[in-house]
FIKOLZA-1660 file (N, C-alpha, C; in steps of 0.1 Angstrom, whole numbers, plus 5000, padded with zeros to 4 digits):
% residues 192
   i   px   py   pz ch aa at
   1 3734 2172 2696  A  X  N
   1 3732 2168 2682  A  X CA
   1 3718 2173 2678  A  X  C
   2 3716 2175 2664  A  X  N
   2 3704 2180 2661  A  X CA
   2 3699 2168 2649  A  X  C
   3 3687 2168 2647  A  X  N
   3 3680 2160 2633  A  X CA
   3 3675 2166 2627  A  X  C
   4 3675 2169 2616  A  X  N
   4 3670 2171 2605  A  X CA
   4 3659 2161 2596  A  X  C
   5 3647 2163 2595  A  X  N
   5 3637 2152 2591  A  X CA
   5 3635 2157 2579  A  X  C
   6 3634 2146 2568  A  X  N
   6 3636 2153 2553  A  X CA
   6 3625 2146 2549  A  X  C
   7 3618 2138 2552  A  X  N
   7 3607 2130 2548  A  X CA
   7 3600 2123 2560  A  X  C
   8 3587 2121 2562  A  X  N
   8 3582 2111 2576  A  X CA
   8 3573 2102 2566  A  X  C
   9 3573 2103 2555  A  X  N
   9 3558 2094 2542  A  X CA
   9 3564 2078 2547  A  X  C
  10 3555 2069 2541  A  X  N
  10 3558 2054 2537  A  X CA
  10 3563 2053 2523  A  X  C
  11 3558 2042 2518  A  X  N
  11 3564 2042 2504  A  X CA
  11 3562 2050 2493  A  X  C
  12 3547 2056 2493  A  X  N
  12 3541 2065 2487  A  X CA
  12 3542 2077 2495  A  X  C
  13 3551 2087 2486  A  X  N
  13 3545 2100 2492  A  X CA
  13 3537 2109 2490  A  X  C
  14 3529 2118 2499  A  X  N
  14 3523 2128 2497  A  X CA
  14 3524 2141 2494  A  X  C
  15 3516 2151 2491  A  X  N
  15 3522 2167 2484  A  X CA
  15 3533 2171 2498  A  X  C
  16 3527 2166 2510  A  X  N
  16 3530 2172 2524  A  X CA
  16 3542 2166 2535  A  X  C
  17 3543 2153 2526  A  X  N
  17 3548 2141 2535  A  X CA
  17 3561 2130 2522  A  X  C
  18 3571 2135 2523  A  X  N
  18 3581 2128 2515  A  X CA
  18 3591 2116 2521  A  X  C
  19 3594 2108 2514  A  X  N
  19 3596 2095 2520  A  X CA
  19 3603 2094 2531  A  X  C
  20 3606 2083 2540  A  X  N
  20 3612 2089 2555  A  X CA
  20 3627 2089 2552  A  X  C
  21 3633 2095 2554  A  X  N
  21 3648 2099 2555  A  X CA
  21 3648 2113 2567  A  X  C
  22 3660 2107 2571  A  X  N
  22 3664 2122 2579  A  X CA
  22 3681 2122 2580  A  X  C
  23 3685 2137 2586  A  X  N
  23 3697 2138 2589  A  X CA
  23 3704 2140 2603  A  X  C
  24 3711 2131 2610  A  X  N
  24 3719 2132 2623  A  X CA
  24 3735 2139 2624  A  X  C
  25 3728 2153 2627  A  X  N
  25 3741 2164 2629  A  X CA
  25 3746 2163 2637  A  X  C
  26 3766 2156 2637  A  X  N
  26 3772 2153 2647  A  X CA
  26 3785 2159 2640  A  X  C
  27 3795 2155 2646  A  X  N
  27 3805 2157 2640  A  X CA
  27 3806 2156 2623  A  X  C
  28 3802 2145 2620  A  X  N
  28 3803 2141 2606  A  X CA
  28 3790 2137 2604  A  X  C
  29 3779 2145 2599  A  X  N
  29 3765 2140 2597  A  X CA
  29 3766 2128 2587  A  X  C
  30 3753 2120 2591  A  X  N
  30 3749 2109 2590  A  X CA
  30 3734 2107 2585  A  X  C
  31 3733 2102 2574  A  X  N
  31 3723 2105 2564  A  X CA
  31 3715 2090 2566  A  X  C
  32 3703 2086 2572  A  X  N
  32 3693 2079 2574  A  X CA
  32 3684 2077 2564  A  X  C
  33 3685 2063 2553  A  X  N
  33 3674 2063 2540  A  X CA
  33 3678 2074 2531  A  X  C
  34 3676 2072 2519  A  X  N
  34 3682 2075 2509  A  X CA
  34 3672 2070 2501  A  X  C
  35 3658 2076 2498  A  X  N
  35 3646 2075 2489  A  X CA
  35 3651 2083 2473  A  X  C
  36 3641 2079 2466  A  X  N
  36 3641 2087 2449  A  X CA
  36 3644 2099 2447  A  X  C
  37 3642 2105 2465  A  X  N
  37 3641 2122 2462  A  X CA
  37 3648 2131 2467  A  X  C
  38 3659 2122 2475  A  X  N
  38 3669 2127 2483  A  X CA
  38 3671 2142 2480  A  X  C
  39 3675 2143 2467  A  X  N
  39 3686 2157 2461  A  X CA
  39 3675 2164 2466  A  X  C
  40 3666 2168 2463  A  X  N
  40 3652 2174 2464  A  X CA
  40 3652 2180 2483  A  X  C
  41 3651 2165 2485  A  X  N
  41 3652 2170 2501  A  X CA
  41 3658 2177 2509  A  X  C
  42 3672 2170 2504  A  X  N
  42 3685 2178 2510  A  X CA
  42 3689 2191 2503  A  X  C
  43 3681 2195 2491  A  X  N
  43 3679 2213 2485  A  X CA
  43 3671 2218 2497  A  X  C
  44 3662 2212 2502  A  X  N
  44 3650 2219 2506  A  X CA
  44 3660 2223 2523  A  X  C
  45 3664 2214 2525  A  X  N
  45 3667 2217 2541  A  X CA
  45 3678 2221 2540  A  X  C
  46 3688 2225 2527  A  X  N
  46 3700 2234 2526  A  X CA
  46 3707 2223 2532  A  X  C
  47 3710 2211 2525  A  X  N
  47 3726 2202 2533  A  X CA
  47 3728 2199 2521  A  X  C
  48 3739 2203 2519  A  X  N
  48 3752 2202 2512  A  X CA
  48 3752 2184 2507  A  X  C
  49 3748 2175 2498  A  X  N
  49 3753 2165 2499  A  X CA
  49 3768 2163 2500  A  X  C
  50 3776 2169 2496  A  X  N
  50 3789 2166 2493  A  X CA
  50 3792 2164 2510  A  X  C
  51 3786 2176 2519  A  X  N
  51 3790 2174 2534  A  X CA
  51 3790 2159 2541  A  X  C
  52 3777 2153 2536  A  X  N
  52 3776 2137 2547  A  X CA
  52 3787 2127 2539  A  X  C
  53 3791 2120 2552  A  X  N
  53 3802 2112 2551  A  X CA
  53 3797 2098 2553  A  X  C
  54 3786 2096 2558  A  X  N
  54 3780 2081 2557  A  X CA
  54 3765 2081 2556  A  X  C
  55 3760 2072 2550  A  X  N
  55 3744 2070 2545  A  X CA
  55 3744 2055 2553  A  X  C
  56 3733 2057 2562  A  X  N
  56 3729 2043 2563  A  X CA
  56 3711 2041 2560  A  X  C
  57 3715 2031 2556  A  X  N
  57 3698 2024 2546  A  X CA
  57 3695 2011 2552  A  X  C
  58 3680 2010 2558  A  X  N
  58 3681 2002 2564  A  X CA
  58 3677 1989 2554  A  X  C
  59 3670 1990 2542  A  X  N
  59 3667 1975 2535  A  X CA
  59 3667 1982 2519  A  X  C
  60 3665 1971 2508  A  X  N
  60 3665 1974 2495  A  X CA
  60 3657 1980 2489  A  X  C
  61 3643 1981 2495  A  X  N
  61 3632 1984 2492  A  X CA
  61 3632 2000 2487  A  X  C
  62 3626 2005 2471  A  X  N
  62 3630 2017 2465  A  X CA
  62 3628 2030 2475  A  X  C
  63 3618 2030 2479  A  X  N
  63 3617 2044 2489  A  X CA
  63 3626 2043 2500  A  X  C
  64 3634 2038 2499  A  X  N
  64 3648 2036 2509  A  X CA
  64 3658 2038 2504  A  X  C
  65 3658 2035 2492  A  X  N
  65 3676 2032 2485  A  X CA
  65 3677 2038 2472  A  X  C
  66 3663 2040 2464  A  X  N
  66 3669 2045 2451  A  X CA
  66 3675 2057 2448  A  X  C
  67 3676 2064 2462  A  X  N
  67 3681 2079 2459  A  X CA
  67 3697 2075 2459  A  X  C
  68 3702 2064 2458  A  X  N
  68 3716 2065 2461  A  X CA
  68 3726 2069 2445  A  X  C
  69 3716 2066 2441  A  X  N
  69 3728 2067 2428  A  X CA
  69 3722 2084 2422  A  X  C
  70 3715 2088 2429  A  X  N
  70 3712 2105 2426  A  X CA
  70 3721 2110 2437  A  X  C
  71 3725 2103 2452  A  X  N
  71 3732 2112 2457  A  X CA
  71 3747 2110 2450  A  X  C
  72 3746 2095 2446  A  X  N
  72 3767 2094 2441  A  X CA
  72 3770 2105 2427  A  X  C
  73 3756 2111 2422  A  X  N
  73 3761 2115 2411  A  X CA
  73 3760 2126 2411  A  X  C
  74 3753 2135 2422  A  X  N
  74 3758 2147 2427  A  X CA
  74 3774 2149 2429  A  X  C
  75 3772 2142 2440  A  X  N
  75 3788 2140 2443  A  X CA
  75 3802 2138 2435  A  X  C
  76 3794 2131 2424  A  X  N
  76 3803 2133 2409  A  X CA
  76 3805 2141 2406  A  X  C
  77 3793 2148 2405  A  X  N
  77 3793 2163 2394  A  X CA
  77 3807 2172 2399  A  X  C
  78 3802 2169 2416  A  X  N
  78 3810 2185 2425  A  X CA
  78 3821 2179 2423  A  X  C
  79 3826 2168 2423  A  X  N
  79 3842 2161 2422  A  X CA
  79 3843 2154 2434  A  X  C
  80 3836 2151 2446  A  X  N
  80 3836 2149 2456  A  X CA
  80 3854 2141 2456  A  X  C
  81 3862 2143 2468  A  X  N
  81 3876 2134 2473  A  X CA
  81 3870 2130 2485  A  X  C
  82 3865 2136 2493  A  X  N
  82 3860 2128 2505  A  X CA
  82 3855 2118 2503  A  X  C
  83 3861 2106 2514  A  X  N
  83 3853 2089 2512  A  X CA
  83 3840 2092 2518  A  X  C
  84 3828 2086 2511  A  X  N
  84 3815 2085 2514  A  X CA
  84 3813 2071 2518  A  X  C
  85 3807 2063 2529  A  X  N
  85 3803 2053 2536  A  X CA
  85 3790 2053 2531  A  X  C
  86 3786 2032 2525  A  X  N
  86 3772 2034 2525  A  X CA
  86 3768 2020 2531  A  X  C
  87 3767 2021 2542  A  X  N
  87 3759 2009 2549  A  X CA
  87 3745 2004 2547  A  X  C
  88 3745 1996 2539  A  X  N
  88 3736 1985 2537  A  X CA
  88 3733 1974 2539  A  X  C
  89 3717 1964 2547  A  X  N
  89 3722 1947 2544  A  X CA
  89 3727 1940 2536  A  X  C
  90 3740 1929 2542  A  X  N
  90 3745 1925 2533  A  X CA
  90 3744 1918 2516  A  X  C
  91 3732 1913 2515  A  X  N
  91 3725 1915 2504  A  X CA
  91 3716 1924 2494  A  X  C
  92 3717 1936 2500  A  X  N
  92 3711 1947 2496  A  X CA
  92 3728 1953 2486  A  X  C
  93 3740 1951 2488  A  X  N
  93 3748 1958 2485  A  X CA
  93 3753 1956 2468  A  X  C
  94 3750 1945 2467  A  X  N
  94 3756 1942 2448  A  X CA
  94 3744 1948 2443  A  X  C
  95 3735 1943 2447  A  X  N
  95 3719 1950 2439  A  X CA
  95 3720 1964 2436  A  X  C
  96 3721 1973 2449  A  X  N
  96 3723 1988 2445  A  X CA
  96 3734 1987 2441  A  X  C
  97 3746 1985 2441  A  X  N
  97 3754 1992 2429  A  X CA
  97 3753 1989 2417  A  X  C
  98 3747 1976 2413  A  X  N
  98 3749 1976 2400  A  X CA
  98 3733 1984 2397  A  X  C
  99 3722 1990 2403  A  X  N
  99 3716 2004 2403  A  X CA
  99 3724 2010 2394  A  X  C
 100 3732 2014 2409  A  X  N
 100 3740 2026 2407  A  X CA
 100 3748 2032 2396  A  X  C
 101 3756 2019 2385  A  X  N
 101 3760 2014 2375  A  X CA
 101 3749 2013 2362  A  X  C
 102 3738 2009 2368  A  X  N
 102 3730 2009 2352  A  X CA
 102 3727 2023 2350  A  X  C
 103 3724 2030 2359  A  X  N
 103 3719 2041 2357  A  X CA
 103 3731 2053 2351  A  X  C
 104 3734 2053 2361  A  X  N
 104 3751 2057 2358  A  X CA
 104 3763 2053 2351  A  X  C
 105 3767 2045 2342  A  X  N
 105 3778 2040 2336  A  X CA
 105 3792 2046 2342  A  X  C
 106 3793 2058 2337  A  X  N
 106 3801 2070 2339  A  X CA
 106 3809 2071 2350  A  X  C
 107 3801 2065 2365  A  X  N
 107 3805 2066 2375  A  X CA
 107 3810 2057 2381  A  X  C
 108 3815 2043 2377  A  X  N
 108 3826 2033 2375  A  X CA
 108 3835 2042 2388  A  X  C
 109 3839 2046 2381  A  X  N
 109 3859 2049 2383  A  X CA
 109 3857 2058 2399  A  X  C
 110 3847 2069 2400  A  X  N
 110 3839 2070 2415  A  X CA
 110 3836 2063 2423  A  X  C
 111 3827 2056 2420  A  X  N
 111 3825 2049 2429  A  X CA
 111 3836 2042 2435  A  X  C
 112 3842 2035 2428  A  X  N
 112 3854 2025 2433  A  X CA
 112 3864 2030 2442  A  X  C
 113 3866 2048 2436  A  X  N
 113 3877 2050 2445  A  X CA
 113 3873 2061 2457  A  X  C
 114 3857 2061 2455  A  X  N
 114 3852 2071 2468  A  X CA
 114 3844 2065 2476  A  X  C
 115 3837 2054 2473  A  X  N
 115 3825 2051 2478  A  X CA
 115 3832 2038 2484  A  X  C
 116 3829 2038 2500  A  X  N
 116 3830 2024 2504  A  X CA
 116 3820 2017 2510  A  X  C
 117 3816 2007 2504  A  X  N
 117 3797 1997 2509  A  X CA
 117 3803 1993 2518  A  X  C
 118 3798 1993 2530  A  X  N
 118 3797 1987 2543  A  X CA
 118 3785 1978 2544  A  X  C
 119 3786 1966 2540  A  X  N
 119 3777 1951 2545  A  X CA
 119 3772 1950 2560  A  X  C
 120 3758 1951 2565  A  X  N
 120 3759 1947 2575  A  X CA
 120 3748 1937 2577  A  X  C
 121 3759 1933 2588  A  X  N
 121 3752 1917 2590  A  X CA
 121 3733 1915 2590  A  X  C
 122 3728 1909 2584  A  X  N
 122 3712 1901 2586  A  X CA
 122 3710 1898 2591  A  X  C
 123 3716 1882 2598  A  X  N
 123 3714 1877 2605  A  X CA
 123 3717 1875 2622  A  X  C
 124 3724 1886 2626  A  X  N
 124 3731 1890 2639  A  X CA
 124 3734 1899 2642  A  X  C
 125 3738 1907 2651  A  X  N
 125 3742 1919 2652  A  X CA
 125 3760 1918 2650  A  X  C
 126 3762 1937 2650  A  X  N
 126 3773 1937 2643  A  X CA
 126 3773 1948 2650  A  X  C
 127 3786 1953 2648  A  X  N
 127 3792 1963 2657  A  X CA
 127 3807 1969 2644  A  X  C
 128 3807 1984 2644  A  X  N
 128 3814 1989 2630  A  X CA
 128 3814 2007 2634  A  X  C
 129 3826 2011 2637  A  X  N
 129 3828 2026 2635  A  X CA
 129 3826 2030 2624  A  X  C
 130 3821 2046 2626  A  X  N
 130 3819 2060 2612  A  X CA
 130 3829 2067 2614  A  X  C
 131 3826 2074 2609  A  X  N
 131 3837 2089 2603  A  X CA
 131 3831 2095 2615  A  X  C
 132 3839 2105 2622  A  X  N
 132 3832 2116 2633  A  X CA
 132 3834 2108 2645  A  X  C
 133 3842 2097 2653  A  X  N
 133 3841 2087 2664  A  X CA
 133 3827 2088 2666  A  X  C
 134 3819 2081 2659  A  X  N
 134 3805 2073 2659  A  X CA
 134 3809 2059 2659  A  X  C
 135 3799 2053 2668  A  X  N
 135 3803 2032 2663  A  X CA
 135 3791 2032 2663  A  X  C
 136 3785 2024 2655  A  X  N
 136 3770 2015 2653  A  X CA
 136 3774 2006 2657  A  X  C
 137 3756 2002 2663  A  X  N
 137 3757 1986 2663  A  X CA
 137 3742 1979 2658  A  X  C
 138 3743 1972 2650  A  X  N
 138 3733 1969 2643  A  X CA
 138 3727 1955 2644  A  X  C
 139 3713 1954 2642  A  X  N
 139 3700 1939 2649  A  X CA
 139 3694 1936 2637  A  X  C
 140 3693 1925 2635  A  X  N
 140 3684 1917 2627  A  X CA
 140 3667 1930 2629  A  X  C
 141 3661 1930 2622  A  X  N
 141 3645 1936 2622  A  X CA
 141 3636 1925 2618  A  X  C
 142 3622 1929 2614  A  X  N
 142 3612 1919 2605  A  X CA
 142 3608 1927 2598  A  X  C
 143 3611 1918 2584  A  X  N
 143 3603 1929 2572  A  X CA
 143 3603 1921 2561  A  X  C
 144 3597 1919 2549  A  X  N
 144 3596 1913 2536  A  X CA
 144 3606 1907 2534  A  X  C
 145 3617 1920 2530  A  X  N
 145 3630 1916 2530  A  X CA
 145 3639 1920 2539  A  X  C
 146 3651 1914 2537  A  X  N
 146 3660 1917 2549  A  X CA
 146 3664 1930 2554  A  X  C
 147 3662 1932 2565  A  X  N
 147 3664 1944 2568  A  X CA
 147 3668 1946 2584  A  X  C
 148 3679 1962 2586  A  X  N
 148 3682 1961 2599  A  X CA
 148 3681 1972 2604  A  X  C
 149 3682 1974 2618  A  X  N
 149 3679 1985 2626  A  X CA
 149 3691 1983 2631  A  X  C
 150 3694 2002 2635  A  X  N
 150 3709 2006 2638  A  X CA
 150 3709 2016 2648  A  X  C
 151 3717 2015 2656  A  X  N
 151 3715 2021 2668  A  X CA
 151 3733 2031 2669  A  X  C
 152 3732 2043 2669  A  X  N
 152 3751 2051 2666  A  X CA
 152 3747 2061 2679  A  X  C
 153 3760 2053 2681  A  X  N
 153 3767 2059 2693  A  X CA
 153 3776 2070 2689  A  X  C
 154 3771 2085 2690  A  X  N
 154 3777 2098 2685  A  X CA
 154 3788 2101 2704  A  X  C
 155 3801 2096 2699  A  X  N
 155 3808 2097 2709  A  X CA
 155 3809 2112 2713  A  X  C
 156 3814 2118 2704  A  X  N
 156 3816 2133 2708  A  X CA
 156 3804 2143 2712  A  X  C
 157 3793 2138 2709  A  X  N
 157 3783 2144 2712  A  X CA
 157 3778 2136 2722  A  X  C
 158 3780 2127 2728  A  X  N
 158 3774 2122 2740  A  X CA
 158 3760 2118 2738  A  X  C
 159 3754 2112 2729  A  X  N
 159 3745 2106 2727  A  X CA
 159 3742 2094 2712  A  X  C
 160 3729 2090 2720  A  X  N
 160 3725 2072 2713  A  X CA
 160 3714 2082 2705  A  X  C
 161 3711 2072 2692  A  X  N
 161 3706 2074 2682  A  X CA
 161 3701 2064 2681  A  X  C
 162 3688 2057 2676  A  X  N
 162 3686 2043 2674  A  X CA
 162 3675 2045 2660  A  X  C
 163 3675 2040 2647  A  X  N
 163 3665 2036 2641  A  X CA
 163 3663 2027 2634  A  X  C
 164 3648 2024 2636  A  X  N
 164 3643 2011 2625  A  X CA
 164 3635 2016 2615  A  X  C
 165 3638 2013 2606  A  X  N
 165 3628 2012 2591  A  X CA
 165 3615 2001 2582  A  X  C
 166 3609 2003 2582  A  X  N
 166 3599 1994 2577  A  X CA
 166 3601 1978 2587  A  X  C
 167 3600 1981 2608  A  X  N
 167 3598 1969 2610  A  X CA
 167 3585 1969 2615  A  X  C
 168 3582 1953 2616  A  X  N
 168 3574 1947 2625  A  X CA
 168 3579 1945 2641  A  X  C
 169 3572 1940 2650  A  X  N
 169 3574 1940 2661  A  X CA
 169 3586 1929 2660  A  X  C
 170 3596 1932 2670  A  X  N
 170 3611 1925 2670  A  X CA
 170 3615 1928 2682  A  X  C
 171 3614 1925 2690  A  X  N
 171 3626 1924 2705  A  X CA
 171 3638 1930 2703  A  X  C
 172 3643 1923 2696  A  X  N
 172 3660 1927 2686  A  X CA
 172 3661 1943 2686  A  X  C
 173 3651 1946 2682  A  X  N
 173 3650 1962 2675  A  X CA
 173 3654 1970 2693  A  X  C
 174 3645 1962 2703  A  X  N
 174 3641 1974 2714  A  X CA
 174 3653 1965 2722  A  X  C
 175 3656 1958 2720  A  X  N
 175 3667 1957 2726  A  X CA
 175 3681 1965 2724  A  X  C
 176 3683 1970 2709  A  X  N
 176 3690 1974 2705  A  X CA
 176 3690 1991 2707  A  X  C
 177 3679 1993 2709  A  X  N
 177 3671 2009 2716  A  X CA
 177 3673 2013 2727  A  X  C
 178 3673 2003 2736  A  X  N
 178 3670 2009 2750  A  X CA
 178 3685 2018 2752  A  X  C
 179 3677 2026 2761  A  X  N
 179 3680 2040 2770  A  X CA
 179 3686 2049 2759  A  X  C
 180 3684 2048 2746  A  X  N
 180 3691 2058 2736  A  X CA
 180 3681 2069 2736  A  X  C
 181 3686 2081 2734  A  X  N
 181 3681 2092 2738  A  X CA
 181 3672 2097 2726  A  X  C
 182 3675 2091 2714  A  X  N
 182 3665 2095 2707  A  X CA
 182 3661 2080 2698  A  X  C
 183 3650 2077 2697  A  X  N
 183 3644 2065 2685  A  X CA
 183 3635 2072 2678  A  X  C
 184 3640 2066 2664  A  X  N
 184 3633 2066 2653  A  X CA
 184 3631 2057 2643  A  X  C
 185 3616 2052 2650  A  X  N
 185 3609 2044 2642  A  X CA
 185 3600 2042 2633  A  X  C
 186 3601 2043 2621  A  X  N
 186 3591 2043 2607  A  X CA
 186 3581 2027 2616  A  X  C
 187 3562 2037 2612  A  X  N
 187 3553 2027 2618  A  X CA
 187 3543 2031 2610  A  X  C
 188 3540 2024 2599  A  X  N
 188 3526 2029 2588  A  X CA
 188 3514 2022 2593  A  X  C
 189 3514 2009 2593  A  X  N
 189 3507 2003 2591  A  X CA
 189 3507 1989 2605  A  X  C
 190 3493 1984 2610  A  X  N
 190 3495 1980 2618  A  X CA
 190 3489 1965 2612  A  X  C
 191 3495 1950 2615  A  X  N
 191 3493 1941 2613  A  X CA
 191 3484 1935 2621  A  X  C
 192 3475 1941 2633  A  X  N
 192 3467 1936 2640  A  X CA
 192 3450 1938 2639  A  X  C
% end
């Protein structure tokens, strides 16, 4: 499996450093955060939005999520028929689409019949297959707002993938980490 890093910044980005998102090349790549500047990024690294079949976001917070209704409306433009997956906490999910909706009117009738929100649990872990035989399984984190860390099991490729987004220290998180072959943890700022 390869990654693709499209951003390593915090909420503010720099000329050098764009918000954190990356991409996990497996069978069916898997798009990590979804910031304001997605289209931009995924120009820069040459990936096809139309190609990824699931976006996972780990909280509501804009340098995480506002790129979603720039990527649904790419996707519009090209005509996209492939179903696109967008895993978000369960409270994160009505908020961005009706985003997605104010911004977009237009894209109603898309979204409904391409896009499917995957809720995932807040308060517990949860366990949910992707496109590509990938299964996640996802941990409560610590952060302002609710937010979770996801850990995908890329079956065909034979390896663990684990990341958290804007946490604090959490057990949950490294429990849900261990022995995965690769972690990726967004870590700005230290509370000590």
């Amino acid at each position: 499996m390869k990654v693709t890093f499209l951003g390593t910044s915090a909420a503010v980005p720099s000329a050098r450093h764009n918000n954190v998102c990356f991409v996990a090349h497996a069978r069916e790549p898997v798009l990590f955060e979804c910031g304001p500047s997605i289209l931009y990024q995924l120009a820069v690294a040459g990936i096809d939005p139309g190609d990824l079949r699931t976006a996972i976001v780990s909280h509501i917070h804009g340098d995480h999520s506002l790129g979603l209704p720039m990527l649904l409306m790419a996707n519009y433009i090209s005509q996209r028929r492939q179903p696109l997956t967008i895993c978000l906490p369960e409270s994160a999910v009505d908020p961005i689409k009706q985003v997605c909706l104010t911004v977009y009117p237009s894209m109603s009738a898309f979204i409904d019949s391409t896009v499917e929100w995957l809720p995932l649990p807040e308060k517990k872990s949860g366990t949910f297959m992707l496109a590509g035989q990938a299964r996640a399984t996802t941990t409560r984190a610590e952060h302002s707002v609710p937010v979770v860390s996801t850990r995908v099991n890329f079956e065909r490729e034979r390896c663990d993938l684990a990341f958290s987004g804007d946490t604090a220290y959490c057990e949950g998180v490294g429990h849900n980490a261990a022995a995965v072959d690769l972690l990726v943890h967004e870590s700005n700022w230290s509370l000590a």
